[in-house]
C-alpha positions in Angstrom: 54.0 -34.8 -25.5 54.9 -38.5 -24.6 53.9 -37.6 -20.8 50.6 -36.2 -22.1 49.7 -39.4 -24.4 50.2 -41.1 -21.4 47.6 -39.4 -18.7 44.6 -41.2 -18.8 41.6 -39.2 -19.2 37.6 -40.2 -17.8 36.5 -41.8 -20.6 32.6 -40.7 -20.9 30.3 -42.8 -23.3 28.9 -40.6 -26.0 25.3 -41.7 -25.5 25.7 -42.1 -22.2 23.5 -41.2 -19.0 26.1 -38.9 -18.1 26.2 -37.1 -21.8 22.2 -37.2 -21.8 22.0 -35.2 -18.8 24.4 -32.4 -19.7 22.7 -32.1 -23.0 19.2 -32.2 -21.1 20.5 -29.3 -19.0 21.7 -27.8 -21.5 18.3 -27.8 -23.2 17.1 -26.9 -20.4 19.4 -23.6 -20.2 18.4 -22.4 -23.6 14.9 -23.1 -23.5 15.0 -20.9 -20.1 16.5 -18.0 -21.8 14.2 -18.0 -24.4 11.1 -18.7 -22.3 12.5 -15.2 -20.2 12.6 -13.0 -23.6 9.2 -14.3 -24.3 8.0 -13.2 -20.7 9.6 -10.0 -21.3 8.0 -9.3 -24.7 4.8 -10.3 -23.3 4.2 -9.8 -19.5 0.9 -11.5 -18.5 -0.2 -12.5 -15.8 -2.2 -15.6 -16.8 -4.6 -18.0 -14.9 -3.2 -21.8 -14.8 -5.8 -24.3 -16.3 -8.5 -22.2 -15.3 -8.3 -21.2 -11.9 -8.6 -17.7 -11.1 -5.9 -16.0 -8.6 -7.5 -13.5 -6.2 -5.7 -10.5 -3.9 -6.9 -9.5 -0.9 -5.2 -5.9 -1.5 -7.0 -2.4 -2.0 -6.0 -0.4 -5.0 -6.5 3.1 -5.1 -6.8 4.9 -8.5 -6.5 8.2 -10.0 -9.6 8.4 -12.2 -11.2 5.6 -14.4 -13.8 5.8 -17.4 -15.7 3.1 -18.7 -18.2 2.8 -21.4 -20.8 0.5 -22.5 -23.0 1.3 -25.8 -25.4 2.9 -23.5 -24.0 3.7 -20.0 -20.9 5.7 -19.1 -19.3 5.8 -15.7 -16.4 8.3 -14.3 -14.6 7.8 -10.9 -11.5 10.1 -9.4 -9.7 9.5 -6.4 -11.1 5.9 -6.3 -10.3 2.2 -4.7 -11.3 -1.3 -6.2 -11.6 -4.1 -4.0 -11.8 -7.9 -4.9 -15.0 -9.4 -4.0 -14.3 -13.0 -3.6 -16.8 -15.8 -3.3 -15.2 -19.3 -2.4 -11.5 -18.3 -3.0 -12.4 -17.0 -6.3 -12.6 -13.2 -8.0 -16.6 -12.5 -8.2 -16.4 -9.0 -8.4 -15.1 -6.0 -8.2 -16.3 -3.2 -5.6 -15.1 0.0 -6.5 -15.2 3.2 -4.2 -15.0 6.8 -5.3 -16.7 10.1 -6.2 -18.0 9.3 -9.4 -21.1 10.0 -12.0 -23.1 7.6 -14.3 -24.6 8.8 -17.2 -27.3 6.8 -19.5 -26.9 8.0 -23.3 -30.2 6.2 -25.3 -30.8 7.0 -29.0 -34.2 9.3 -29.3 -36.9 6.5 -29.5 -35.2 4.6 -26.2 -35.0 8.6 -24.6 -38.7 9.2 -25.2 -39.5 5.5 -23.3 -37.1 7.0 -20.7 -38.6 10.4 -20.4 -42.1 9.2 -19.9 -40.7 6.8 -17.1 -38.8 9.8 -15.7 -40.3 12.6 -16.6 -36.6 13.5 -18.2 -34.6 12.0 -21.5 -31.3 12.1 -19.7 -30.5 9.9 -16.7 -27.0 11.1 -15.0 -26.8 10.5 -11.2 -23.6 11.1 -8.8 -22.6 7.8 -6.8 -20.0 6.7 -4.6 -19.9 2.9 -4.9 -20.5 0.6 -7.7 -20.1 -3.1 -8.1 -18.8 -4.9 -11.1 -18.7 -8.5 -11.6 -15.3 -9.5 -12.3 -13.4 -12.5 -13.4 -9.5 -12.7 -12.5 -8.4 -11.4 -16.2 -10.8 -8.5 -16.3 -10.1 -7.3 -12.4 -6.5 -7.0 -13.5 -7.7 -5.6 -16.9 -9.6 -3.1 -14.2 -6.8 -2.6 -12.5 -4.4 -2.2 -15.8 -7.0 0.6 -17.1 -7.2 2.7 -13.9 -3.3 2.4 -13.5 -4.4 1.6 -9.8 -1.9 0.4 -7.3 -1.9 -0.7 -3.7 -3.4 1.5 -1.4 -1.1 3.0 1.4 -3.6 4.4 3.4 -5.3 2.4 6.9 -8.4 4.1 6.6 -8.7 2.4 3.2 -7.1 -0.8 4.1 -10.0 -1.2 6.9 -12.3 -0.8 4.4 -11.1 -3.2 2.0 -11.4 -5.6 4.7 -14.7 -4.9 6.3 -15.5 -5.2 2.4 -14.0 -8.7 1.8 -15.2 -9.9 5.9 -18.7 -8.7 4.8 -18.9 -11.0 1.6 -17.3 -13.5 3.2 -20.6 -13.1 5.8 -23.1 -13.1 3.5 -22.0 -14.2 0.0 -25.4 -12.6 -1.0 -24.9 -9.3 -0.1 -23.7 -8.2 -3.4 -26.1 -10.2 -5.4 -24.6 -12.1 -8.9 -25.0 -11.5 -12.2 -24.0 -13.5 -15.1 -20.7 -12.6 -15.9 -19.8 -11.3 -20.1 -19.0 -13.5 -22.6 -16.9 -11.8 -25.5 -17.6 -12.6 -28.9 -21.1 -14.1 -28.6 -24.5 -13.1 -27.4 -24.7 -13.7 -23.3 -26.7 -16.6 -22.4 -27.6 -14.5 -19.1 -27.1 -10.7 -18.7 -24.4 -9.0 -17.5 -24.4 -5.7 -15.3 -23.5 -3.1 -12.8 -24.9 -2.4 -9.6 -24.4 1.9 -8.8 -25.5 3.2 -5.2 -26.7 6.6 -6.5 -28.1 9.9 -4.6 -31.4 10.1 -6.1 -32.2 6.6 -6.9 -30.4 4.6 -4.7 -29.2 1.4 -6.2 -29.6 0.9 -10.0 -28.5 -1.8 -11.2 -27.9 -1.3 -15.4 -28.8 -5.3 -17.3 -27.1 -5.6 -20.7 -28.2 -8.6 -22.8 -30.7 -9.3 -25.0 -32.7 -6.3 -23.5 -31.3 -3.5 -21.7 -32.7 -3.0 -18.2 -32.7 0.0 -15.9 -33.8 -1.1 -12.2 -34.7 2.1 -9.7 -35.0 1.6 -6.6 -35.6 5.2 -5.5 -38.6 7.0 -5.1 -40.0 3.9 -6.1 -39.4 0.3 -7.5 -39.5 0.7 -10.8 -37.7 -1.3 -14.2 -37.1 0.2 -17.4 -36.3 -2.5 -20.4 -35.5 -1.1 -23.7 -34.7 -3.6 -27.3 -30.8 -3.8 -27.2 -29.7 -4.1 -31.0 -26.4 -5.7 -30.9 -28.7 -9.0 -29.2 -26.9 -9.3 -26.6 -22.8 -7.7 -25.5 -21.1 -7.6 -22.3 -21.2 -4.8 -20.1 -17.5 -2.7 -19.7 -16.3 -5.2 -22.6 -13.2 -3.1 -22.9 -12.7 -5.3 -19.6 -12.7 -8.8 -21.6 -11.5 -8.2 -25.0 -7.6 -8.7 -24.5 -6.8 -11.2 -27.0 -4.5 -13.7 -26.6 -0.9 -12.8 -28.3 1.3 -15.3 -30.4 4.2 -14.6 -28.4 1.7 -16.2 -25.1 1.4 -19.2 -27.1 4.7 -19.5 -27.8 5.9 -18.7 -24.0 3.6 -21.7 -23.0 5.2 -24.0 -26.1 8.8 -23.5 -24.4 7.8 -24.1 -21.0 6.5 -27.2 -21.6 9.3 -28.2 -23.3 11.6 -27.0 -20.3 8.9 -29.3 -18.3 9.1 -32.9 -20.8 13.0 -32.2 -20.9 12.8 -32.0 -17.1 10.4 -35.4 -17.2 13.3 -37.1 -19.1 16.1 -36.5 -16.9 14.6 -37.0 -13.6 13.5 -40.6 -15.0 16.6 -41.3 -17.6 18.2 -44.3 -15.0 15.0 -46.0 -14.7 14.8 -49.6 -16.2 11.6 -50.1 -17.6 10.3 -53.8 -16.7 9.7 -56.0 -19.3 6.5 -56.0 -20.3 6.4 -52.4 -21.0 9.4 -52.5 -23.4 7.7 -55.4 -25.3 5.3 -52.2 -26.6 8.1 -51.1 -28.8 8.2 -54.3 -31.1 4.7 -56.5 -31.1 2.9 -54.3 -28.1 2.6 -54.5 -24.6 -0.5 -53.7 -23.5 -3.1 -55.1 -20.1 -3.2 -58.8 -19.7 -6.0 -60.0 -18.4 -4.5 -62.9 -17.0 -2.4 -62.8 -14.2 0.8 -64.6 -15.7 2.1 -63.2 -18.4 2.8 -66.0 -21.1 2.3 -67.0 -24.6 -1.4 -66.5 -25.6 -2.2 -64.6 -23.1 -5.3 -62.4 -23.3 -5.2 -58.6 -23.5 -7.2 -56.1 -23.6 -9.2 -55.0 -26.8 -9.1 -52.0 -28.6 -12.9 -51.3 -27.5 -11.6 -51.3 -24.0 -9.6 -47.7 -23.8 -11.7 -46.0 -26.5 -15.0 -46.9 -24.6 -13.4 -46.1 -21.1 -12.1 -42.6 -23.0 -14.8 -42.1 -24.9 -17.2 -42.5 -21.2 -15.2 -40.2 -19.8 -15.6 -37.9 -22.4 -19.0 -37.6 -22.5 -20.1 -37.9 -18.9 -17.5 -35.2 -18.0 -19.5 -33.2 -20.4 -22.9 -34.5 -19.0 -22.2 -33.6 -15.7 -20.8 -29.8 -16.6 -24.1 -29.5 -18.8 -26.1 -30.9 -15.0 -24.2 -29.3 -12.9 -22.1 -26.6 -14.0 -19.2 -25.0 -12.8 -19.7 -25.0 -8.9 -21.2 -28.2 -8.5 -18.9 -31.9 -8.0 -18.5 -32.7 -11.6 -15.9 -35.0 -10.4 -17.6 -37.2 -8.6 -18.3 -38.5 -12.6 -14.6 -39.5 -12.9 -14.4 -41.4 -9.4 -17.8 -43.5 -10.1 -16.2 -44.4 -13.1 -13.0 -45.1 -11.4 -14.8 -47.2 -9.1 -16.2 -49.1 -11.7 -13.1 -50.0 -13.6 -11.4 -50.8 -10.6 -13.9 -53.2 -9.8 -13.7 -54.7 -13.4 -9.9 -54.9 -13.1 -10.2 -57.0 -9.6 -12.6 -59.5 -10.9 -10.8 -59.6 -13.9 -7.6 -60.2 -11.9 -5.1 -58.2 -13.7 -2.0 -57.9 -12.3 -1.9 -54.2 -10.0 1.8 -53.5 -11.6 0.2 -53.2 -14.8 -2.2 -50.6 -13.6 0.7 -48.1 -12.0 -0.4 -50.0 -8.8 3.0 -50.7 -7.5 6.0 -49.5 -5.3 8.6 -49.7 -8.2 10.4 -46.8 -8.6 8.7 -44.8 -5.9 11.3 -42.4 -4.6 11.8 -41.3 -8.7 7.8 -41.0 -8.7 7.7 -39.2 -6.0 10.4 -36.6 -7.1 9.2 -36.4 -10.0 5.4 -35.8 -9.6 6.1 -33.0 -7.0 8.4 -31.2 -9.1 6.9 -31.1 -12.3 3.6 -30.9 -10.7 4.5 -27.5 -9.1 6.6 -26.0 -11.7 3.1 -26.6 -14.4 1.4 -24.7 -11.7 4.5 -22.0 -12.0 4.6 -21.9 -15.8 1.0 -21.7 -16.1 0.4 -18.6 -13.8 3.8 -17.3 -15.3 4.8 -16.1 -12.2 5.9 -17.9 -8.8 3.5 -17.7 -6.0 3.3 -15.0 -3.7 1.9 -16.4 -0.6 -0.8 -18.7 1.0 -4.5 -17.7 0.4 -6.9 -17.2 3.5 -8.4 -20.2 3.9 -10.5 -22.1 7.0 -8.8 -25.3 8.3 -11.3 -27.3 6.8 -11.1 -25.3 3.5 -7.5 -26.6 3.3 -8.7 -30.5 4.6 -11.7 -30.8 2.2 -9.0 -29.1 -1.4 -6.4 -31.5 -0.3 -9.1 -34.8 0.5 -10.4 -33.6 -2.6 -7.8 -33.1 -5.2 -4.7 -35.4 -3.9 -7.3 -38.2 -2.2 -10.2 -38.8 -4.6 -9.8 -37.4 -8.0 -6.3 -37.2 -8.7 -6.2 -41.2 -8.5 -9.6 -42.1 -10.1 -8.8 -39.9 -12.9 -5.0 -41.7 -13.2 -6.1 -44.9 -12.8 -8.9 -44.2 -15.8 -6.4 -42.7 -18.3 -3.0 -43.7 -17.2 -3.3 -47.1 -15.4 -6.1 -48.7 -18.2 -6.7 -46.2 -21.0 -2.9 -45.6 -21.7 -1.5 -49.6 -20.6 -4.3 -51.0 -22.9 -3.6 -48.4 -25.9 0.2 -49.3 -25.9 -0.4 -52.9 -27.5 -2.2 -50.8 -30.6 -1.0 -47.9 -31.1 2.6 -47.8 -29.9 3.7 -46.0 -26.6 3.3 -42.9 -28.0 -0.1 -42.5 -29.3 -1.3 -44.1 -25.5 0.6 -41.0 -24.0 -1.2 -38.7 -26.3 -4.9 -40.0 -27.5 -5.7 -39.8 -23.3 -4.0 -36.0 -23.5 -6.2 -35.2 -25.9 -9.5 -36.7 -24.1 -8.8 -34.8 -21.1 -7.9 -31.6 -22.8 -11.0 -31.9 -25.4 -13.2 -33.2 -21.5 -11.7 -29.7 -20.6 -12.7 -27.6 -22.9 -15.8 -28.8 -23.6 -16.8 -28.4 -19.9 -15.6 -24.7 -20.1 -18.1 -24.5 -23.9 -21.0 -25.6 -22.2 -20.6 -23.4 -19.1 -19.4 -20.8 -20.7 -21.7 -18.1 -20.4 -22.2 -18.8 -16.7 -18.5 -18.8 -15.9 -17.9 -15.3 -17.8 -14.4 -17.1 -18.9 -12.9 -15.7 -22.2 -13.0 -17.9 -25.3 -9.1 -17.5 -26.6 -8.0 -18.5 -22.9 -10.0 -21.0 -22.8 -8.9 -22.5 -26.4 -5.3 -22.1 -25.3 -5.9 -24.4 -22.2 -7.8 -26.9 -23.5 -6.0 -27.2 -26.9 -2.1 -26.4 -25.1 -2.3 -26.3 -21.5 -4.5 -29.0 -20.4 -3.2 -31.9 -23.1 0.6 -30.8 -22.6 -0.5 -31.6 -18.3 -1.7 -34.5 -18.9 1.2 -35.6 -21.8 4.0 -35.2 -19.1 1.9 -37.2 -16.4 1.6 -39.9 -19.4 5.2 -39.7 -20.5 6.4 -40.2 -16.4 3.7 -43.2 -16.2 5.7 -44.6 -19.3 8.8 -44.7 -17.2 8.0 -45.3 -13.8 5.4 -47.8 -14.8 4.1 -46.3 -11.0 0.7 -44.3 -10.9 2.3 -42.1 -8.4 3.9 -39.6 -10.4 0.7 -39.1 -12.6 -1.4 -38.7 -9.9 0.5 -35.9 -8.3 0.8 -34.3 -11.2 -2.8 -33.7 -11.5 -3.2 -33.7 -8.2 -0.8 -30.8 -7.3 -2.2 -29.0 -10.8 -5.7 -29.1 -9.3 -4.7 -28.3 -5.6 -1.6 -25.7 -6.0 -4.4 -22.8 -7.4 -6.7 -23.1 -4.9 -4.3 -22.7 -1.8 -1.7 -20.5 -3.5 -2.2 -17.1 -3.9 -0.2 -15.6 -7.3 
């Protein structure tokens, strides 16, 4: 016993840096168990802040129905292939001996009968086109039980499919895509290559519209009563679960607890600690000394509250496929021009190489792995993209609005906030901008972009904010733009190389 009392053993401070990072992978541990029960109970395949995933794969099917209140279509021995337009699932070609069938209650079957000269329209076809976002191709794909197709023949064809749109992007022409829950703001349809009639292509909105194009071009338009519903909507009603929510709850908190550890040795300068007592906030002086001036409250709530609504201008101008980020770096430009003339100090905007190599670590990793937990699922590959496909996604999203973005919430909204409202309320009020700028964006497009409304909620109320939370909470530490603005950056970037 005496020799016992007498070995010396590592001492190791309870609230230590070493204690604090076994308990952080300990967290860390758990919350990963948990976060792969949740996957289990609920096995998703989501889409990460908003980007869709598209394969370039063939799927061959068995037999698939699907019904709308009017029109009812039956495929055996089928394939569906992705039509993609700009990296992105458009559509859905599907190939297959099929029939369509048009059931109208008797006042729409006399309109049809005079039209036709019969009150039933059912026609064989062999290819139809569907437009398709990400979560209703694999909805498609989910109801048809289809998998990948083995065959060459078919492989060939899924190609010459996919190097044909690529061609000519109008060759299958657009539709508006189906918004659940609400009247469509623009119709949604199916285009059906028929025997008799060659292509129909069935409108449902606020009218229901039959287009012929064989024996002759003719349109049929009957009242629809519902006002408006999406065609196929057994394709876009899968609701968001609770256990989804939860699965995104626990990997964010696998990501902040990550966030903590990678930055727990970093010495915060002085200025930023002074935020915990009377407030740190941006000088606008470039000595920091008794009486010097800051900057007021109007300052971050008019640069968020700018943001805000010319983020939401600009998706209302331009909509989905047009630069709505060239808002965020005139702004940036802007403020950065205010901040030199103003001559505040670049440290106090992130503008500095303290702490780069953490930054740097940091910004990649937690960058990528919100990318993973988003998608739920690591990628599978590289998409097809053009050499200057890949130069103009990574000038764009790592170059020009990953920083302008950072250095408008991070490096002024959040440094100016701290001085008011404590260190935490800067980390979250500019979250909850950029996921209310998100959302909002998705609202007002959101019967051209065909995106479901519970997705959408759950990325602009969860997903978005918790994104831009972590980049706040690493600016905190590293006091170094850098890790923000790969954070963002890679979020932005990683969906539209990566293929899931």
């Amino acid at each position: 016993m005496k020799r016992l009392r007498q070995l010396r053993l590592p001492v190791v401070r309870t609230h230590g840096p070493a204690v604090m990072i076994v308990y952080a992978m300990a967290i860390v541990f758990g919350l990963g168990v948990v976060s792969v029960l949740l996957a289990w109970l609920n096995p998703m395949r989501s889409n990460v802040l908003g980007q869709e995933y598209a394969g370039s794969e063939a799927l061959a099917f068995d037999r698939l129905h699907l019904d709308t209140e009017y029109l009812a279509l039956d495929i055996e021995a089928g394939m569906i292939v992705p039509a993609l337009v700009r990296g992105e699932v458009s559509g859905a070609v599907v190939f297959g001996l099929g029939w369509a069938k048009l059931d109208l209650p008797p006042d729409l079957a006399a309109e049809l009968s005079q039209a036709l000269g019969t009150a039933e329209f059912r026609e064989d076809f062999e290819v139809l086109y569907l437009p398709a976002t990400y979560q209703s191709l694999e909805r498609l794909k989910d109801l048809a039980k289809a998998r990948p197709a083995e065959d060459p023949e078919h492989i060939r064809l899924a190609q010459d499919v996919l190097d044909l749109q690529a061609q000519d992007p109008g060759l299958l022409s657009m539709f508006g895509r189906p918004s659940p829950g609400a009247p469509p703001s623009s119709p949604t349809s199916v285009r059906v290559y028929t025997v008799s009639f060659g292509r129909v292509d069935y409108v449902e909105g606020p009218r229901v519209v039959l287009e012929l194009e064989k024996p002759l071009l003719r349109t049929l338009s009957f009242p629809h009563p519902g006002r408006g519903a999406p065609a196929f909507p057994q394709l876009y009603t899968e609701p968001v679960l609770l256990v989804t929510i939860l699965l995104y709850v626990v990997l964010g908190a696998m990501l902040w607890v990550l966030c903590f550890a990678l930055t727990l040795h970093i010495k915060e300068p002085e200025w930023g600690l002074r935020a915990d007592a009377s407030g740190g906030g941006l000088p606008l002086r470039p000595v920091l000394m008794p009486g010097t001036a800051f900057a007021p409250p109007t300052l971050p709530l008019a640069v968020l509250g700018g943001y805000l609504i010319s983020y939401l201008l600009a998706a209302a101008l331009f909509g989905k496929s047009q630069p709505t980020y060239i808002v965020e770096i005139l702004l940036a430009v802007i403020l950065g021009a205010w901040a030199w003339r103003s001559r505040i100090p670049g440290a106090h905007l992130g503008l500095t190489g303290r702490a780069v190599k953490t930054s740097i670590l940091a910004g990649v990793l937690v960058g990528f792995y919100l990318v993973v937990a988003g998608s739920i699922g690591y990628p599978s590959g590289l998409r097809p993209l053009s050499p200057a496909s890949w130069i103009l996604n990574v000038f764009r999203a790592l170059l020009l609005v990953a920083p302008a973005r950072e250095l408008l919430l991070r490096g002024v909204a959040q440094t100016s906030l701290e001085r008011y409202v404590g260190r935490i309320g800067a980390i979250l009020v500019p979250a909850a901008i950029g996921g209310l700028a998100y959302l909002g964006a998705g609202l007002i497009g959101y019967g051209a972009a065909g995106r479901q409304l519970e997705p959408l909620l759950m990325e602009g109320l969860l997903v978005v904010p918790v994104s831009h939370a972590l980049a706040g909470y690493l600016f905190m530490r590293t006091r170094n733009i850098t890790a923000p603005w790969l954070v963002t950056g890679l979020v932005e970037l990683l969906p539209r190389v990566l293929a899931f």
